[in-house]
N, C-alpha and C positions, 0 to 999 in steps of 0.2 A: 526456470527463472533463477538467474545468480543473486546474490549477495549485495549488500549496497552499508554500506554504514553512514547514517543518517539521524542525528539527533532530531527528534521532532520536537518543533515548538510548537505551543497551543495556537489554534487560530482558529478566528470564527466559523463557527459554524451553521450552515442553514440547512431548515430541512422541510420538506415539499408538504404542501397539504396533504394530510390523510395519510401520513406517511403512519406504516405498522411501529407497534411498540417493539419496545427491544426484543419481546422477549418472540419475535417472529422467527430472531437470528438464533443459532445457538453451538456453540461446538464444544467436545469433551475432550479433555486431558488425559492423559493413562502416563502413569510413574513408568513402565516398560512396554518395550515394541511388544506389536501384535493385540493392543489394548489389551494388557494384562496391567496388574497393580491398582494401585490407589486410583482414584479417577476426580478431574472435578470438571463441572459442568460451566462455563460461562456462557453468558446473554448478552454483556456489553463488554467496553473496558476495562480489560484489568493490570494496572501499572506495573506488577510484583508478583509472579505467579510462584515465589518461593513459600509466600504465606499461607498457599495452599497445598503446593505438591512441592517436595525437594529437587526433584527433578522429573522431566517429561521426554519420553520419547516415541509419543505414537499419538497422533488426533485423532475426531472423528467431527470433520464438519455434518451435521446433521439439517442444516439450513443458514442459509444466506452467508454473506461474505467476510472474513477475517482479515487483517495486516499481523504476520507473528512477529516477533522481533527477539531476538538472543543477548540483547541486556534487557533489565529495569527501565521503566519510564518511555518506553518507546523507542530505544535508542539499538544503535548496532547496525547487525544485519537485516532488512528486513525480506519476508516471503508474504506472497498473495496465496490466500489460500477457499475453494470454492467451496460446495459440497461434493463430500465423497470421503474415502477413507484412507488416512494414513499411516499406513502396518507397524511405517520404521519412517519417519520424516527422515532423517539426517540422513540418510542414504539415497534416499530417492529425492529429495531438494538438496543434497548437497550442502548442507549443511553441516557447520563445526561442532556446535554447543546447542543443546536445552534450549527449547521454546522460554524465556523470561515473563518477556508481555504479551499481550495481544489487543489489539483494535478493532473493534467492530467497526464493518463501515455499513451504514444505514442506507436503506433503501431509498434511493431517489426516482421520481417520478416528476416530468418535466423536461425542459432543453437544458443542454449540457454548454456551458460558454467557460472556454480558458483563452487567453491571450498569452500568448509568449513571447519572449523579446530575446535577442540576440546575445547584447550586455546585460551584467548586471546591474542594479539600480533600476530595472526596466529600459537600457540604453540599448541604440541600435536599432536596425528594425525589426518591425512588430508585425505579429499575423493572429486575428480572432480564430477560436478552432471553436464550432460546435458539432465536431463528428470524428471519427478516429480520423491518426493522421499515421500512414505506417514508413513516410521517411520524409522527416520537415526538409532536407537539405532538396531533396528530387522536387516537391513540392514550391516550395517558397527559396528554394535556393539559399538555405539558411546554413552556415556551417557551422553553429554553435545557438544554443539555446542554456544561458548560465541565469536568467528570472523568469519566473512566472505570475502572472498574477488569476487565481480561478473565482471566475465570479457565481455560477454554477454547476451542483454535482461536481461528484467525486473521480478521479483521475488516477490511471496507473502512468508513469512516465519508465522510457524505456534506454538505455543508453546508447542503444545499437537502435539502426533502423529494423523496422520488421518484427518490430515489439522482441524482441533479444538482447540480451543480456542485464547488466544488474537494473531495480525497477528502484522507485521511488514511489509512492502513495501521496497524491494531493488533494486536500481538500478545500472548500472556500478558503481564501485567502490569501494574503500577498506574501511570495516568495522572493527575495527583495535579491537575494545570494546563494545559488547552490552549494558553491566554498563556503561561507560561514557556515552552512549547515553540514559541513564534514565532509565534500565532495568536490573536492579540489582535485580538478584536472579530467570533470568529468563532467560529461557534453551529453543531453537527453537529443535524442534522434527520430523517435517516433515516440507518440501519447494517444491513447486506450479509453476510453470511456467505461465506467463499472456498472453496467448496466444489469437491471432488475433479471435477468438468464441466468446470474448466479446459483438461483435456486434449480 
């Protein structure tokens, strides 16, 4: 999965009955590839991972699913990241810089509903998705998808059909502008649902 730089805004979030506590999730940090150096352990969100580690270059998801990101505050580039280990990230995701942030995304249990729309402001037409979709244009004959609005569970968006190339991370909430949010001149083609397999 490529790169995407995407500030993220806060937006609502919902979360299913009975859903596990954070600490179900968990991944570690290592200051050098091959998890050697300093290490820290996160369970949920962490806006600034400079206060912890000066610099990261090897994880180790040990349960459930991350969003990393290469600035502060959730912003930049971001990577989906599942269980499993990673020796040396920036080589093997292609990445530039240091893990910064990271997002925990919570376990959902439940139907998955996002609506998309062609324009932004939610203009143009519109298609309910509650299932992967792996190429809106073949599908609904859509050749651009620039708002979203996610009414449940949590979404990978893709920029290429066929779940390829750079992603985007949606959660509840309304996507009103992909251009405002830093992705100008870029068109989601297929959307992913993050389902509980993570583990």
């Amino acid at each position: 999965m490529g790169p995407l730089s995407v500030p993220q805004h806060p937006v609502p979030h919902h979360q299913a009955q009975g859903q596990p506590h954070a600490a179900d999730r968990k991944i570690i940090f290592y200051e050098e590839k091959n998890f050697q150096g300093r290490s820290y352990e996160c369970m949920n969100d962490c806006s600034d991972m400079t206060s912890n580690l000066s610099r990261c270059h090897s994880c180790r998801v040990e349960s459930g699913c991350f969003m990393v990101y290469d600035r502060p505050n959730y912003m930049g580039n971001q990577y989906f990241m599942r269980r499993g280990e990673y020796a040396d990230y920036m080589s093997m995701m292609g990445m530039r810089d240091c893990i910064r942030s990271c997002r925990m995304i919570p376990m959902h249990r439940g139907q998955f509903r996002m609506k998309i729309y062609e324009r932004e402001n939610f203009g143009g037409q519109s298609h309910e998705l509650m299932d992967d979709c792996d190429n809106a244009m073949d599908r609904y004959r859509m050749s651009d998808c620039m708002s979203c609005s996610v009414m449940d569970g949590h979404w990978l968006m893709y920029e290429q059909a066929h779940y390829r190339g750079r992603v985007m991370y949606v959660r509840p909430g309304e996507y009103r502008s992909f251009r405002d949010m830093g992705m100008s001149g870029t068109r989601f083609m297929s959307m992913r649902r993050i389902m509980d397999s993570c583990n």
